[in-house]
DOPABA-533639 format. One line per field, with one value per atom (N, C-alpha, C, O): residue in three letters; chain; atom name; z, x, y. Coordinates in nm, 4 decimals, decimal comma. Atoms other than C-alpha are relative to their C-alpha. Layout:
residuo: [ALA | ...]
cadena: [A | ...]
atomo: [CA | ...]
z: [Z | ...]
x: [X | ...]
y: [Y | ...]
% end
This chain:
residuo: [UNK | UNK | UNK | UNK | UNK | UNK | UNK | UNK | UNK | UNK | UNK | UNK | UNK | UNK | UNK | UNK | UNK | UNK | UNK | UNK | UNK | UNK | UNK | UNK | UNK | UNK | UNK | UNK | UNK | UNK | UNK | UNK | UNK | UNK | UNK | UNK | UNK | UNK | UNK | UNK | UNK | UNK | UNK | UNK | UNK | UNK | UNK | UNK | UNK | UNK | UNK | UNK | UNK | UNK | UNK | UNK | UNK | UNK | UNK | UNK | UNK | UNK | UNK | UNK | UNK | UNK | UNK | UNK | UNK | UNK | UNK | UNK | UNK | UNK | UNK | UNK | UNK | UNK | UNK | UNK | UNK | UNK | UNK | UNK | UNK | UNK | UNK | UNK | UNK | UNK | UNK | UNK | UNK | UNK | UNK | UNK | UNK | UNK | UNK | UNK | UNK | UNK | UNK | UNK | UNK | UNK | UNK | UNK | UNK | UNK | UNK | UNK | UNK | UNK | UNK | UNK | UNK | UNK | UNK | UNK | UNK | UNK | UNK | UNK | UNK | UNK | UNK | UNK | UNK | UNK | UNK | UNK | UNK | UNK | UNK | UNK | UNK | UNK | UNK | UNK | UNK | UNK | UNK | UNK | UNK | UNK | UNK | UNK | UNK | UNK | UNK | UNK | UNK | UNK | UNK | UNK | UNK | UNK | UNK | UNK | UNK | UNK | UNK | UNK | UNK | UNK | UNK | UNK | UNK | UNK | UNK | UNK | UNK | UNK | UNK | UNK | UNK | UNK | UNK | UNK | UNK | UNK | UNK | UNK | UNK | UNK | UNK | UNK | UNK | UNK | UNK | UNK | UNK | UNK | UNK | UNK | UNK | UNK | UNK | UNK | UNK | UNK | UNK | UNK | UNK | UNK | UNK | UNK | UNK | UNK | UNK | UNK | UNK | UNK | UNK | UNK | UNK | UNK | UNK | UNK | UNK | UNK | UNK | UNK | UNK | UNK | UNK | UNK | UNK | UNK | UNK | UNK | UNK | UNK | UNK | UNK | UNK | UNK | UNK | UNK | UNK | UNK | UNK | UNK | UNK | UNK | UNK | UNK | UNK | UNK | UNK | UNK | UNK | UNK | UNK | UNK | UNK | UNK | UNK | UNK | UNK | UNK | UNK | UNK | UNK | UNK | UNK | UNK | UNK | UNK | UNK | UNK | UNK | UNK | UNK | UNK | UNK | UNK | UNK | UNK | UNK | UNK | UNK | UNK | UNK | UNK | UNK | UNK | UNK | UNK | UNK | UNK | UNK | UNK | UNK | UNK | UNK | UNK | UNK | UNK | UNK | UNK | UNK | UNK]
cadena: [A | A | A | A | A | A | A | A | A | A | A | A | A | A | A | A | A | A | A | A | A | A | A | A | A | A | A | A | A | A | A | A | A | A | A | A | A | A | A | A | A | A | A | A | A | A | A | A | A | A | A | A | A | A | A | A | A | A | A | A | A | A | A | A | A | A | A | A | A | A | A | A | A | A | A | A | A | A | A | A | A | A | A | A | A | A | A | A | A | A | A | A | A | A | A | A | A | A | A | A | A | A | A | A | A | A | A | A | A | A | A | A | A | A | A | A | A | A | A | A | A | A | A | A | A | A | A | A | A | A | A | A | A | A | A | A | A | A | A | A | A | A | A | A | A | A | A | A | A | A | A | A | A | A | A | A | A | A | A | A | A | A | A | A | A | A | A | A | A | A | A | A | A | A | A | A | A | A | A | A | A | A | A | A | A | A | A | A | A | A | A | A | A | A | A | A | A | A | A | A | A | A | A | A | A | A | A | A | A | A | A | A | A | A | A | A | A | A | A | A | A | A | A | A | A | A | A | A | A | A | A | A | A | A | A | A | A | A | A | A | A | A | A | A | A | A | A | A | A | A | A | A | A | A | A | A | A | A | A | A | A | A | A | A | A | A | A | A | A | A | A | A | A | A | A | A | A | A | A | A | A | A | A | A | A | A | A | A | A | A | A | A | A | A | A | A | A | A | A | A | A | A | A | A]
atomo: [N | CA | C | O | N | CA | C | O | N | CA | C | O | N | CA | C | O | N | CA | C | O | N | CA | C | O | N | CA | C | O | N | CA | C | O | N | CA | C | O | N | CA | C | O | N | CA | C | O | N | CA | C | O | N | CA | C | O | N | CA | C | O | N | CA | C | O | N | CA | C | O | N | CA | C | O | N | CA | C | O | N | CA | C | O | N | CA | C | O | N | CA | C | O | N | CA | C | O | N | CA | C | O | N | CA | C | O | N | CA | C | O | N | CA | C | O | N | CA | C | O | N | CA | C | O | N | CA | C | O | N | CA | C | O | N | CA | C | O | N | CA | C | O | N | CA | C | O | N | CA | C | O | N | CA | C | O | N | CA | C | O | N | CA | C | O | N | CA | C | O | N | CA | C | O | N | CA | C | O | N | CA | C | O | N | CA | C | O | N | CA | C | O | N | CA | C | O | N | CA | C | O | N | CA | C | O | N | CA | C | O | N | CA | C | O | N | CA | C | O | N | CA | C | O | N | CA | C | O | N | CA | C | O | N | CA | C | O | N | CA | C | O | N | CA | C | O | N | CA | C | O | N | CA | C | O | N | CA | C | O | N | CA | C | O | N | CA | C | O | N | CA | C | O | N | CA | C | O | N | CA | C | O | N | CA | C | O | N | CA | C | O | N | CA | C | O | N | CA | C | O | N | CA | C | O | N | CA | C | O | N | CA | C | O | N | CA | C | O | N | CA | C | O | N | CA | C | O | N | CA | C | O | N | CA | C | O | N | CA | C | O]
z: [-0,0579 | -2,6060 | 0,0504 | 0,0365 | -0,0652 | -2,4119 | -0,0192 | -0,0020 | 0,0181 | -2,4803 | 0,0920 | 0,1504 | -0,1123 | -2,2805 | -0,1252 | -0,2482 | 0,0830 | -2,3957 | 0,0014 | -0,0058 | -0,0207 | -2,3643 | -0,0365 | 0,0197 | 0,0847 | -2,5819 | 0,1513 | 0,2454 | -0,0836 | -2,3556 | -0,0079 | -0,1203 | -0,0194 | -2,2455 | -0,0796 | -0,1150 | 0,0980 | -2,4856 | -0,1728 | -0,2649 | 0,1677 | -2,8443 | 0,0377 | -0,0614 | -0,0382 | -2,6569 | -0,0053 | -0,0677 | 0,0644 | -2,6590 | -0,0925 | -0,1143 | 0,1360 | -2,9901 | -0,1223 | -0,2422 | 0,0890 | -3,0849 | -0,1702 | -0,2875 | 0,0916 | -3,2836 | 0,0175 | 0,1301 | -0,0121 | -3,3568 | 0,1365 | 0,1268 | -0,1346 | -3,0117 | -0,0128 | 0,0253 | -0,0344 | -3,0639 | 0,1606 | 0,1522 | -0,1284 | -2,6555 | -0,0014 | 0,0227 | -0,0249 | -2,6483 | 0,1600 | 0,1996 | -0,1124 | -2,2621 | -0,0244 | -0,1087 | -0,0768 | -2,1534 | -0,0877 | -0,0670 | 0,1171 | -2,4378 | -0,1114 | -0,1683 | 0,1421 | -2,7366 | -0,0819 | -0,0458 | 0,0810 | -3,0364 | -0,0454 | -0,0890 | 0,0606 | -3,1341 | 0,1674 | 0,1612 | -0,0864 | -2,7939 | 0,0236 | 0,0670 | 0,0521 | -2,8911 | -0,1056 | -0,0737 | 0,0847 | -3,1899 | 0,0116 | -0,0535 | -0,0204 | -3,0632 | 0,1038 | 0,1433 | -0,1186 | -2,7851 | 0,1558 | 0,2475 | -0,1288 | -2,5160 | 0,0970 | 0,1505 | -0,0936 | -2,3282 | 0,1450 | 0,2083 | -0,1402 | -2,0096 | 0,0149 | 0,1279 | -0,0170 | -2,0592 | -0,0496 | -0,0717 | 0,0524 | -2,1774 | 0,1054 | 0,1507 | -0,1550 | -1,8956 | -0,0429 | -0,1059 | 0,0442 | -1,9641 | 0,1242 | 0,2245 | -0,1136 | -1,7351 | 0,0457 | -0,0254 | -0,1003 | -1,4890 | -0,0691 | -0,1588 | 0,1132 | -1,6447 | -0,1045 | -0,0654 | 0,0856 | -1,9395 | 0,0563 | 0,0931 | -0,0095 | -1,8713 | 0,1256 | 0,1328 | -0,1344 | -1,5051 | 0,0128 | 0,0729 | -0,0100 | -1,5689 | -0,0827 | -0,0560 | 0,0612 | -1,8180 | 0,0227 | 0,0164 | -0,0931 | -1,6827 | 0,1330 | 0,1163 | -0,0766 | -1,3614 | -0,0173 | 0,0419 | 0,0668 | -1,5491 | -0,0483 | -0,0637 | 0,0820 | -1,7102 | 0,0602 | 0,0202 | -0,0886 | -1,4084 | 0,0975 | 0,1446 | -0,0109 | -1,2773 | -0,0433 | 0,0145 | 0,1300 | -1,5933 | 0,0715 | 0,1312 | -0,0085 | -1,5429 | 0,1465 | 0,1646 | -0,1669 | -1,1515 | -0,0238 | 0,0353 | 0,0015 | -1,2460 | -0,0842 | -0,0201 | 0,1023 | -1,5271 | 0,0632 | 0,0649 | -0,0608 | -1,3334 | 0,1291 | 0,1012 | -0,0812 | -1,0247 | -0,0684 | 0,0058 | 0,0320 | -1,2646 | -0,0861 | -0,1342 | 0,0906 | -1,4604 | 0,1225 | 0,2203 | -0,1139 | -1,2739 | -0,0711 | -0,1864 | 0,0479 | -1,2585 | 0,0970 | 0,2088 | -0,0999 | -1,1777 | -0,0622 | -0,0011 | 0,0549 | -1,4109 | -0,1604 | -0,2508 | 0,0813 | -1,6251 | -0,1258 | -0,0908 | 0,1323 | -2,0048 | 0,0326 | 0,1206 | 0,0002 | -2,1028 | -0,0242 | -0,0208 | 0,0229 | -2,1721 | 0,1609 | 0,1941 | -0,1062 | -1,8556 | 0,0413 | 0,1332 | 0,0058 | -1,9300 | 0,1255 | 0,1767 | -0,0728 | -1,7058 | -0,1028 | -0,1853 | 0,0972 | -1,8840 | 0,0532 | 0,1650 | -0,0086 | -1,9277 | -0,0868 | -0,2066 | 0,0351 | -1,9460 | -0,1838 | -0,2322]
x: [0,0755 | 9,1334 | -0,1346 | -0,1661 | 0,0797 | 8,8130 | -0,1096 | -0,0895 | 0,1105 | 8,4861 | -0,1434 | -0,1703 | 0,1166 | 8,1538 | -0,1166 | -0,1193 | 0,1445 | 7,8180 | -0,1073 | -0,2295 | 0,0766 | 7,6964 | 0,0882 | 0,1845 | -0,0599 | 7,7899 | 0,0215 | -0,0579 | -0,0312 | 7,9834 | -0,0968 | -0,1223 | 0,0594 | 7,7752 | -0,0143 | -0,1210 | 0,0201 | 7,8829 | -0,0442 | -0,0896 | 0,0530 | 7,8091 | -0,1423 | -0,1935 | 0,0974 | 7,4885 | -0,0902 | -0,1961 | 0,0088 | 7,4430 | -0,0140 | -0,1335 | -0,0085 | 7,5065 | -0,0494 | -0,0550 | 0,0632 | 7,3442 | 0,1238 | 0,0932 | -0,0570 | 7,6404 | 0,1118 | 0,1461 | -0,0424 | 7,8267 | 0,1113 | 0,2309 | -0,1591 | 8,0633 | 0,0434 | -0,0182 | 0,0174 | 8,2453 | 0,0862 | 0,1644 | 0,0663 | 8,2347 | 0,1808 | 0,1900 | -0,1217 | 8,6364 | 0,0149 | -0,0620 | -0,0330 | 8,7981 | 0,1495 | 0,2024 | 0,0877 | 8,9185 | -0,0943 | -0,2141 | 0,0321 | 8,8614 | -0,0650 | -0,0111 | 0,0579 | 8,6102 | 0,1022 | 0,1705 | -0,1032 | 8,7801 | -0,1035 | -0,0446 | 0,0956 | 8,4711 | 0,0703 | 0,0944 | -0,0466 | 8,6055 | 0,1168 | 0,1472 | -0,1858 | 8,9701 | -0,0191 | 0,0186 | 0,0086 | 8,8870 | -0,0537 | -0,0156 | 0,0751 | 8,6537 | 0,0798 | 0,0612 | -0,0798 | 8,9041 | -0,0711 | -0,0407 | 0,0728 | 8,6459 | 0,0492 | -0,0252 | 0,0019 | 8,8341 | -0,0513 | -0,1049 | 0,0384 | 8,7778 | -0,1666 | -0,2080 | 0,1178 | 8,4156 | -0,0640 | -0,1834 | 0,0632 | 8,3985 | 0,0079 | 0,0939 | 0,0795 | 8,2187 | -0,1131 | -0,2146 | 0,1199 | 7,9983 | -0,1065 | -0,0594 | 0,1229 | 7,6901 | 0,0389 | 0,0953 | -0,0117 | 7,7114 | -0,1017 | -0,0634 | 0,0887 | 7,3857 | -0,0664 | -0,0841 | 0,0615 | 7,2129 | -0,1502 | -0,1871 | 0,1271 | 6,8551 | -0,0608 | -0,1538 | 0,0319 | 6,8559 | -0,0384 | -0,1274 | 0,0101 | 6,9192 | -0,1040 | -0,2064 | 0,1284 | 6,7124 | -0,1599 | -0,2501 | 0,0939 | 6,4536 | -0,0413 | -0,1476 | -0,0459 | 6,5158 | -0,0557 | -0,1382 | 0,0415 | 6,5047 | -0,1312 | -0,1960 | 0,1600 | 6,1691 | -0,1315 | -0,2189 | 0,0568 | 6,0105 | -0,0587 | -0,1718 | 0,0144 | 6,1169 | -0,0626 | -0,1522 | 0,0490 | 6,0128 | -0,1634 | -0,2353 | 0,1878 | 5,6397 | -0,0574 | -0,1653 | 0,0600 | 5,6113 | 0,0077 | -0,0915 | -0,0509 | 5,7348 | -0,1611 | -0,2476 | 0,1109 | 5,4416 | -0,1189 | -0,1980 | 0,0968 | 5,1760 | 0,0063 | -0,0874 | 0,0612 | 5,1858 | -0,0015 | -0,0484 | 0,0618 | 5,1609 | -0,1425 | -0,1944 | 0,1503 | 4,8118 | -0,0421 | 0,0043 | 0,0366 | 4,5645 | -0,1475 | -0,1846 | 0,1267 | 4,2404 | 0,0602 | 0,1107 | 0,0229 | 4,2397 | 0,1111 | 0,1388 | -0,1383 | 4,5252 | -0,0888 | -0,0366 | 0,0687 | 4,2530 | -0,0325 | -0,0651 | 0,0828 | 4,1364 | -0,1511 | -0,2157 | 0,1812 | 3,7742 | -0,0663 | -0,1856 | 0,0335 | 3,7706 | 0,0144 | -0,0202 | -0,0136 | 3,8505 | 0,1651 | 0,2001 | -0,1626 | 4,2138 | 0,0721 | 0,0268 | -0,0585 | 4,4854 | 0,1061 | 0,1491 | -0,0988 | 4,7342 | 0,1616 | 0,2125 | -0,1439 | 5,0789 | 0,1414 | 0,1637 | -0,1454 | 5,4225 | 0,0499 | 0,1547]
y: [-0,1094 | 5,1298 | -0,0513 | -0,1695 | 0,0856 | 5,1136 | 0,0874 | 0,2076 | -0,0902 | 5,2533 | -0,0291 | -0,1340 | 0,0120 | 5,3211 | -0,0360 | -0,0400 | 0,0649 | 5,2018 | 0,1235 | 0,1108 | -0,1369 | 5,5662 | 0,1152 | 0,1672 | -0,1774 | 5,8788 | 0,0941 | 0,0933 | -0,0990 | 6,1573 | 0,1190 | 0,1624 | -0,1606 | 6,4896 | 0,0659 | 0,1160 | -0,1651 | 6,7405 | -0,0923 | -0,0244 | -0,0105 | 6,4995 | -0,0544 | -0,1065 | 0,0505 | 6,3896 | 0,1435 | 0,1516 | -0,1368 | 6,7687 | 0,0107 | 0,0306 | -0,0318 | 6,8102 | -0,0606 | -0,0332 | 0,0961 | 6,5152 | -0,0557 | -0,0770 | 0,0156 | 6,4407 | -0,1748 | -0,2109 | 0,1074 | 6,0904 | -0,0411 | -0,0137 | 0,0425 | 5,9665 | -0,0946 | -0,1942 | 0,1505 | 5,7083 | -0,0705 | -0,1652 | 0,0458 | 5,6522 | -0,0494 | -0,1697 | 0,0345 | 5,6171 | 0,0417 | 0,1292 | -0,1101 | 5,6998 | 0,0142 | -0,0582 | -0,0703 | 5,8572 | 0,1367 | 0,1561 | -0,0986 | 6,1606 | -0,0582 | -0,1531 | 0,1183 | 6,0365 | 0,1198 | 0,2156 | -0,0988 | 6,1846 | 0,1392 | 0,2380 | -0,1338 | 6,4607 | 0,0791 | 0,1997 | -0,1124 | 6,6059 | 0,0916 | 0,2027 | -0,0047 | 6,5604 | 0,1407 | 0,2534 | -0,1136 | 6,7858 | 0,1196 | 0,2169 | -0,1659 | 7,0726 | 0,0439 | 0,1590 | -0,0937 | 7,1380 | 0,0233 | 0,0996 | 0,0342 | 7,0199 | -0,1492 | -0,2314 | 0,1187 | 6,7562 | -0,0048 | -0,0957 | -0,0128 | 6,8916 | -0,0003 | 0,0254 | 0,0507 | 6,8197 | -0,1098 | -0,1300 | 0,1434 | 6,4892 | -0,0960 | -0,1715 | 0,1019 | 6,3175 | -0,1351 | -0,1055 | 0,0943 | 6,0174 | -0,0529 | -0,1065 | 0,0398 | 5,9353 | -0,1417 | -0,2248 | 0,1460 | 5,6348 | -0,0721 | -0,1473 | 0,0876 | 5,4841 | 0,0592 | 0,1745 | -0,0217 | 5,5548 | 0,0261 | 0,1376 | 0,0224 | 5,4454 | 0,0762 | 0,1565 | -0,0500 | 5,5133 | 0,1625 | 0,2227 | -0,1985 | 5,9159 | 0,0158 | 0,0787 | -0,0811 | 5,9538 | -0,0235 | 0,0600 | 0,0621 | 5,7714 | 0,0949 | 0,1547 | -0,0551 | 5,9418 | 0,1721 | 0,2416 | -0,1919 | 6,3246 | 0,0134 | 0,1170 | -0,0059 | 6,1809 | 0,0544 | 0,1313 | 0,0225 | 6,1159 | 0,1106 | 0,1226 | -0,1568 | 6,5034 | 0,0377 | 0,0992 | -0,0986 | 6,6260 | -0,0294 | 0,0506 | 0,0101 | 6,4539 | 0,0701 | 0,1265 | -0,0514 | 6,5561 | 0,0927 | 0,1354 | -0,1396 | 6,9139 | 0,0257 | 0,0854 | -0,0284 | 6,9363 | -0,0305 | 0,0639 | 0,0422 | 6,7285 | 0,1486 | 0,2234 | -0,0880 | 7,0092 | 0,1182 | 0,2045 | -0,1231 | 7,3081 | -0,0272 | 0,0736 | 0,0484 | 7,1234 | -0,0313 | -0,0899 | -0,0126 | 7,1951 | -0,1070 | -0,1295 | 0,1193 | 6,9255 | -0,1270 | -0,1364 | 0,1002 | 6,6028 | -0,1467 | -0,2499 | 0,0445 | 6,4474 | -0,1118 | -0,1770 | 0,1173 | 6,2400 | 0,0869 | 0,2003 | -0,0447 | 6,3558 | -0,0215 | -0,0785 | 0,0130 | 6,4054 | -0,1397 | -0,1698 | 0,1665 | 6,0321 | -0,1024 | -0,2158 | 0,0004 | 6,0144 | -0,1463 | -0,2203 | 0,0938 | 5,8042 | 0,1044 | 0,2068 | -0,0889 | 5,9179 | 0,0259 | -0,0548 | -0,0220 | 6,1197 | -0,0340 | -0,0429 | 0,0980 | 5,9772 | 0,1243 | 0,1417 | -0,0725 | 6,2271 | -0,0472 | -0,0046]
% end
């Protein structure tokens, strides 16, 4: 059998153990979610990627000049 180097969607969700089998890990086998056991293309890249959203999304609703009273720049 062949496994990915990245937990599927729904126990990444659930924050619960995957052990990253394909095509079905077995926590998907058992909850009766095969049809959503998808695993991400990269790891790092997405989340990385979603981080990056996340900080641009937050940076245009703070309003100023992005720096603390120390005058550091603040960091996501």
């Amino acid at each position: 059998m062949t496994t990915n180097p990245i937990s599927c969607e729904p126990c990444r969700q659930k924050k619960c153990k995957c052990d990253r089998l394909l095509p079905i890990c077995t926590q998907c086998t058992s909850t009766s979610t095969q049809n959503k056991c998808v695993y991400p293309e990269s790891g790092k890249r997405l989340h990385n990627a979603s981080r990056a959203q996340t900080c641009r999304d937050r940076g245009s609703a703070v309003l100023g000049s992005g720096a603390d009273e120390a005058g550091r720049e603040r960091v996501c």
